[in-house]
C-alpha positions in Angstrom: -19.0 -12.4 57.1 -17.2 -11.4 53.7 -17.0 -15.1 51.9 -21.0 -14.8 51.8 -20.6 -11.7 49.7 -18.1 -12.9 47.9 -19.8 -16.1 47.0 -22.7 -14.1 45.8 -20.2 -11.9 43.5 -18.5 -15.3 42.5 -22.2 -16.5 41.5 -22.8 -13.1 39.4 -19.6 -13.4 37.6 -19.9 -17.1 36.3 -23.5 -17.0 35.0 -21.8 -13.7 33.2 -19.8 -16.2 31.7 -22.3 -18.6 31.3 -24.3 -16.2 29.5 -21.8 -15.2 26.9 -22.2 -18.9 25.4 -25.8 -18.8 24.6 -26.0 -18.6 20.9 -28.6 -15.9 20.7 -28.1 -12.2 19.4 -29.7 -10.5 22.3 -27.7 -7.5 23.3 -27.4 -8.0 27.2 -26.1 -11.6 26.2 -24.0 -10.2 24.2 -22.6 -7.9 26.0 -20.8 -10.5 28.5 -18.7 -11.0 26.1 -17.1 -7.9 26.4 -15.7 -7.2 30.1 -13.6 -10.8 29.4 -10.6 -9.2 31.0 -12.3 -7.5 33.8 -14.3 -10.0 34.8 -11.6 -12.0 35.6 -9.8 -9.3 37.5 -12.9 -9.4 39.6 -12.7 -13.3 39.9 -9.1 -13.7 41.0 -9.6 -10.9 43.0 -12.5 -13.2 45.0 -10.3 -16.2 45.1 -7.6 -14.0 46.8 -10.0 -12.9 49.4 -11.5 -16.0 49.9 -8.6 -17.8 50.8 -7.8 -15.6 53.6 -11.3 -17.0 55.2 -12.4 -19.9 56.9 -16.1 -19.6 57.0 -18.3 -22.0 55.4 -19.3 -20.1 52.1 -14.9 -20.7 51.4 -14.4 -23.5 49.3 -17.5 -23.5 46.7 -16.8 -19.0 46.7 -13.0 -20.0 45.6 -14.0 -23.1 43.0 -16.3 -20.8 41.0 -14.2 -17.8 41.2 -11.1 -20.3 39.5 -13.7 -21.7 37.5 -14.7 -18.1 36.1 -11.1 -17.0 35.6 -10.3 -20.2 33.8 -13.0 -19.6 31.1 -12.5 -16.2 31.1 -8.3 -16.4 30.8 -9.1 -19.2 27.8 -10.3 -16.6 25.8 -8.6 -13.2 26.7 -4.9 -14.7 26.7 -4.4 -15.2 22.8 -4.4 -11.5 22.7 -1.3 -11.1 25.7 2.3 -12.2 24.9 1.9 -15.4 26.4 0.3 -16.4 23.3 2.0 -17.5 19.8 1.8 -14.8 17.5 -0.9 -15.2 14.4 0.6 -12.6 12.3 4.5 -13.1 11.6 7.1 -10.4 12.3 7.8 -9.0 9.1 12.3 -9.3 8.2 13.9 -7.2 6.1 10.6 -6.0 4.0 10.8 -4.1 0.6 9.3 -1.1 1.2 7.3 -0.7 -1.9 5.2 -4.0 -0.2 4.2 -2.3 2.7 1.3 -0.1 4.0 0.5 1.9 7.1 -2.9 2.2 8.1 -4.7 4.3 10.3 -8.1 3.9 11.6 -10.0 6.0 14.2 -13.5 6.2 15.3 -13.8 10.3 15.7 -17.0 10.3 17.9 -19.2 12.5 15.9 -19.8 15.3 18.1 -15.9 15.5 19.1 -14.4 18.8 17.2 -11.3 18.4 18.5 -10.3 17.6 14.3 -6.9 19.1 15.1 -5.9 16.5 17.4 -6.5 13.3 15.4 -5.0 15.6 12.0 -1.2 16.5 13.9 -1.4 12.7 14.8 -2.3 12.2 11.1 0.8 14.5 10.0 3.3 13.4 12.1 3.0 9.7 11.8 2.4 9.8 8.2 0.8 6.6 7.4 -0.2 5.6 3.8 -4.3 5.4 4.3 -6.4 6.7 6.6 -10.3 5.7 7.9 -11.9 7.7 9.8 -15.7 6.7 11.5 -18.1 8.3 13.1 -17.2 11.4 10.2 -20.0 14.0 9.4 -20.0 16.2 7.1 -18.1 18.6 9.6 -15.1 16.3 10.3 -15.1 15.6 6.4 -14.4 19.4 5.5 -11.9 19.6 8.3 -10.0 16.4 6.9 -10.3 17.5 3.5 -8.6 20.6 4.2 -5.5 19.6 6.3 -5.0 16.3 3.7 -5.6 18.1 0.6 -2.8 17.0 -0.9 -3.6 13.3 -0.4 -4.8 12.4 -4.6 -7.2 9.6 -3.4 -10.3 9.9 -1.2 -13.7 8.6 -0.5 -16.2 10.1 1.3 -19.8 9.4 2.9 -20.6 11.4 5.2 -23.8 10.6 7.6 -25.2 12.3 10.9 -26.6 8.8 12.0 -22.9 7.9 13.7 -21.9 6.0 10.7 -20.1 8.4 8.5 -16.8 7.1 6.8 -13.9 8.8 5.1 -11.2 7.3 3.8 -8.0 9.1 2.6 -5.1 7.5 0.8 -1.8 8.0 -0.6 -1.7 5.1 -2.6 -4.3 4.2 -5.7 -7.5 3.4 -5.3 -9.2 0.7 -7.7 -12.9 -0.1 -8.6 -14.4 1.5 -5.1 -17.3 0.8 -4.0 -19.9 2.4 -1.1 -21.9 -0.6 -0.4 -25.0 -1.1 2.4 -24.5 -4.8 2.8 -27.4 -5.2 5.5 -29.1 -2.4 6.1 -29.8 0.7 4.3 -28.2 3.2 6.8 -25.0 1.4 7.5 -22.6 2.2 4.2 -19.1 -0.2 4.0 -16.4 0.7 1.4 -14.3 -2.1 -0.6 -12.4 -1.6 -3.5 -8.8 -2.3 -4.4 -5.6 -0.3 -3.2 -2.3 -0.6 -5.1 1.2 -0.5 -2.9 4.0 0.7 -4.5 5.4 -2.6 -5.3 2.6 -2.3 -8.2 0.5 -5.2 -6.3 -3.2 -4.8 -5.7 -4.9 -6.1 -3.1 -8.6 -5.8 -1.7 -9.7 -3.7 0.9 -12.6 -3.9 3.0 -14.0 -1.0 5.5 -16.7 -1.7 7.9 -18.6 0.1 11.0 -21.6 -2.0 11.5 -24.4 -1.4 14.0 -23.7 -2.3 18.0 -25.9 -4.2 19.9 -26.7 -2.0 22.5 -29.8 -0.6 23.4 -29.6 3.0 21.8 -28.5 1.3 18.8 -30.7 -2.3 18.1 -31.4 -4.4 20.6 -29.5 -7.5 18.9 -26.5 -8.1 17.3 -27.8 -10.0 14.3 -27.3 -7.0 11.8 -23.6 -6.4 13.2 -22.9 -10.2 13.0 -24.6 -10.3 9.3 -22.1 -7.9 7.8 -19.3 -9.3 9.7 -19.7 -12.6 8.5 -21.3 -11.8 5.0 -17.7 -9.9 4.3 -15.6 -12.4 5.5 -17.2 -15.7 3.0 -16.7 -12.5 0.0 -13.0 -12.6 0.8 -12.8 -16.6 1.5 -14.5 -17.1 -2.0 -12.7 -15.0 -3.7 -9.0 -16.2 -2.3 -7.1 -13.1 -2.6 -5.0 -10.9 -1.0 -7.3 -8.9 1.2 -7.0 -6.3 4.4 -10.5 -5.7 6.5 -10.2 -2.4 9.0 -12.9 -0.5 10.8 -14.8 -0.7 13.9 -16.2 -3.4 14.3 -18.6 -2.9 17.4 -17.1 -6.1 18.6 -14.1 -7.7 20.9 -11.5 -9.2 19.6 -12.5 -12.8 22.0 -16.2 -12.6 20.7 -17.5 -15.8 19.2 -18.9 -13.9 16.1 -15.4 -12.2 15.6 -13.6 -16.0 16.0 -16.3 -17.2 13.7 -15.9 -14.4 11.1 -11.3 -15.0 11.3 -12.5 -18.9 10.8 -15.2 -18.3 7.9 -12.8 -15.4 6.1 -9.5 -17.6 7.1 -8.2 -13.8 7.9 -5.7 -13.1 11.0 -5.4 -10.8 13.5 -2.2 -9.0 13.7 -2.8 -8.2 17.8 -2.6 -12.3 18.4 0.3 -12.8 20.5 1.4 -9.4 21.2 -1.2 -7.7 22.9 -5.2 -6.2 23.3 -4.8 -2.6 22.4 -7.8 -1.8 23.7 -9.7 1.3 21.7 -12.5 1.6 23.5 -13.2 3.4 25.9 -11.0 6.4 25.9 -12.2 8.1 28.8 -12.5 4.8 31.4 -9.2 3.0 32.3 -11.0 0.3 33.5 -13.9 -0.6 30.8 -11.6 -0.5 28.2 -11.4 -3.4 25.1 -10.3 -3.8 21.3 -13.0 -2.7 19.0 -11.0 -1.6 16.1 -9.9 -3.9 14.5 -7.1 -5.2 11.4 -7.4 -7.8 10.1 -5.3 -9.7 6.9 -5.2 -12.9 5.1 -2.0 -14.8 5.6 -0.6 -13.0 2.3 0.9 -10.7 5.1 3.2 -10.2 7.7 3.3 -7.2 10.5 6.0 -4.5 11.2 4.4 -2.7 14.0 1.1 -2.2 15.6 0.3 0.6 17.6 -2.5 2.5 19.7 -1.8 6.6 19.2 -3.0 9.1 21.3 -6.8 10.2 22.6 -8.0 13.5 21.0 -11.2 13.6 22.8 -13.0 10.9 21.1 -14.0 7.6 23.6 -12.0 5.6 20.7 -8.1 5.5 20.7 -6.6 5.9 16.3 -4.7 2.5 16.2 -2.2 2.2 13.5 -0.4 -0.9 11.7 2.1 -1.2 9.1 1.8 -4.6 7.3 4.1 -6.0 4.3 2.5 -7.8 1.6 4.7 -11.2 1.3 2.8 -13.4 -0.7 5.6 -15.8 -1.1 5.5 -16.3 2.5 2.1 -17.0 2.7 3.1 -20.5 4.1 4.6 -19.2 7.1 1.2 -18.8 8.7 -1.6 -20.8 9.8 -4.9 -19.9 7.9 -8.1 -20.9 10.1 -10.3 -23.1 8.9 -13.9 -22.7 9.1 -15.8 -26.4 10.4 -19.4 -27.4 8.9 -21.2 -25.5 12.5 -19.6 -22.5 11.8 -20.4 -22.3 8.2 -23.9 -23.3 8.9 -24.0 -20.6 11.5 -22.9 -17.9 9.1 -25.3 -19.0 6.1 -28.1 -18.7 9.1 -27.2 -15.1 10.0 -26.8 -13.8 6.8 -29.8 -15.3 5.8 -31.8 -14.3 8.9 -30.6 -10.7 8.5 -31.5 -9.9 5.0 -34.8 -11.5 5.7 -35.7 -9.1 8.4 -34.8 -6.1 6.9 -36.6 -7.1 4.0 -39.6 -7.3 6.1 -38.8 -3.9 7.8 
């Protein structure tokens, strides 16, 4: 009697998958394009089951569950090592070129500031993005990185705060609200030590969830309306932040295709973020992201300090002579159509509102 329940399960789990295709912005759909990883778990687990049976339900329970974990493994496994990496290993770096960042969604009402600052101290990175940062967390940072000369700050009790700390220069900064009024981004220009300057782009749009907007058409706006800014332009760029979005997302493989960016996490693992406090609901939300004018010296996920978000950290070397070495993607004419759509759909409606 346990293939008929499994069959069922098998049935809920493909149209799960099936659902993550349709090309609308409705949260529930999606939101099936998060639990890639552990809905496959939950597949192969089924066809393991299944094959210990003989009962009728056998052979169609086993076909969808390989079916599901098919589809679901085509997506998830560029981001395991089993994949090519996107992002070059940097070799034998000058210094001056390189940067570490540090970004970490605080969680508003999280006061625990002194676990995310001795992480802050001890790794030492060169910037530093914090999200999620009231007015609270912004005092508390302010005091323990006082001696850090560059800083911008915006702090907001709506769960979109920002504040961003550097060691290095800071050029022509802007707070922008690319979408909508609440939801501030920062871009501006940061010099390495090398003298070079190159763009930088900080983002924490709106979830679809349904505490938050019951689409994702304002996250997928932003997203998108960044990533054409830094393919028109052509220049060095880095884009960091939460993202409210997976890594395997079709708006996030649209945006790395539209922006030609890449994701340093390609080939060497998820480092899932999100959530903190549940082992097993846990995917990549915060995101890095560079144009091929860069290569990676480490990537890694620090410590929880009672926020649900993970601080991940990267050190990247700006290697513009190698820009060769990598494959840029390549936006085709249905995803460029798809972004002008968005964009355009977005600012329409909150025009409206």
């Amino acid at each position: 009697m346990l293939t008929l329940p499994l069959f069922v399960l098998a049935l809920f789990l493909l149209s799960m998958t099936l659902l993550a295709k349709i090309r609308l912005h409705d949260w529930w759909l999606r939101a099936c394009e998060f639990p890639r990883l552990q809905i496959a778990t939950l597949a192969l687990l089924v066809v393991v089951l299944s094959a210990w049976s003989e009962e009728p339900w056998q052979m169609p329970t086993i076909a969808c569950g390989l079916l599901v974990l098919a589809v679901q493994l085509y997506r998830i496994l560029p981001w395991t090592r089993l994949w090519k990496v996107q992002v070059l290993r940097a070799k034998d770096a000058d210094q001056d070129s390189c940067v570490t960042l540090l970004i970490s969604n605080v969680l508003t009402p999280n006061r625990n500031a002194d676990g995310l600052i001795s992480q802050i101290l001890d790794q030492q990175p060169d910037v530093v993005l914090t999200l999620e940062s009231d007015e609270w967390w912004g005092e508390q940072l302010d005091a323990a990185l006082a001696d850090w000369p560059h800083r911008v700050s915006v702090p907001q009790d709506n769960l979109y705060g920002m504040h961003l700390y550097s060691r290095l220069p800071l050029h022509d900064i802007e707070i922008k609200r690319l979408i909508q009024d609440d939801i501030p981004s920062i871009h501006g220009g940061l010099e390495l030590e090398d003298g070079s300057v190159i763009n930088f782009h900080a983002l924490h749009p709106r979830p679809p969830a349904p505490n938050e907007s019951k689409e994702s058409l304002w996250r997928d706006a932003e997203l998108l309306l960044v990533g054409k800014h830094v393919h028109e332009r052509n220049e060095p760029a880095l884009l960091i932040g939460d993202l409210n979005d997976v890594a395997w997302s079709r708006t996030t493989r649209t945006f790395s295709h539209v922006s030609g960016m890449l994701d340093p996490r390609c080939g060497r693992g998820m480092f899932n973020t999100y959530n903190a406090w549940h082992v097993l609901l846990r995917w990549p939300l915060d995101h890095i992201f560079v144009t091929r004018h860069f290569k990676l010296c480490a990537i890694k996920r620090l410590k929880q300090f009672g926020s649900d978000h993970f601080p991940i950290m990267a050190t990247l070397c700006y290697t513009p002579d190698e820009a060769r070495d990598h494959e840029k993607p390549t936006a085709d004419a249905e995803e460029k159509e798809q972004a002008r759509e968005t964009i355009k759909e977005a600012r329409s409606r909150e025009q409206e509102e």
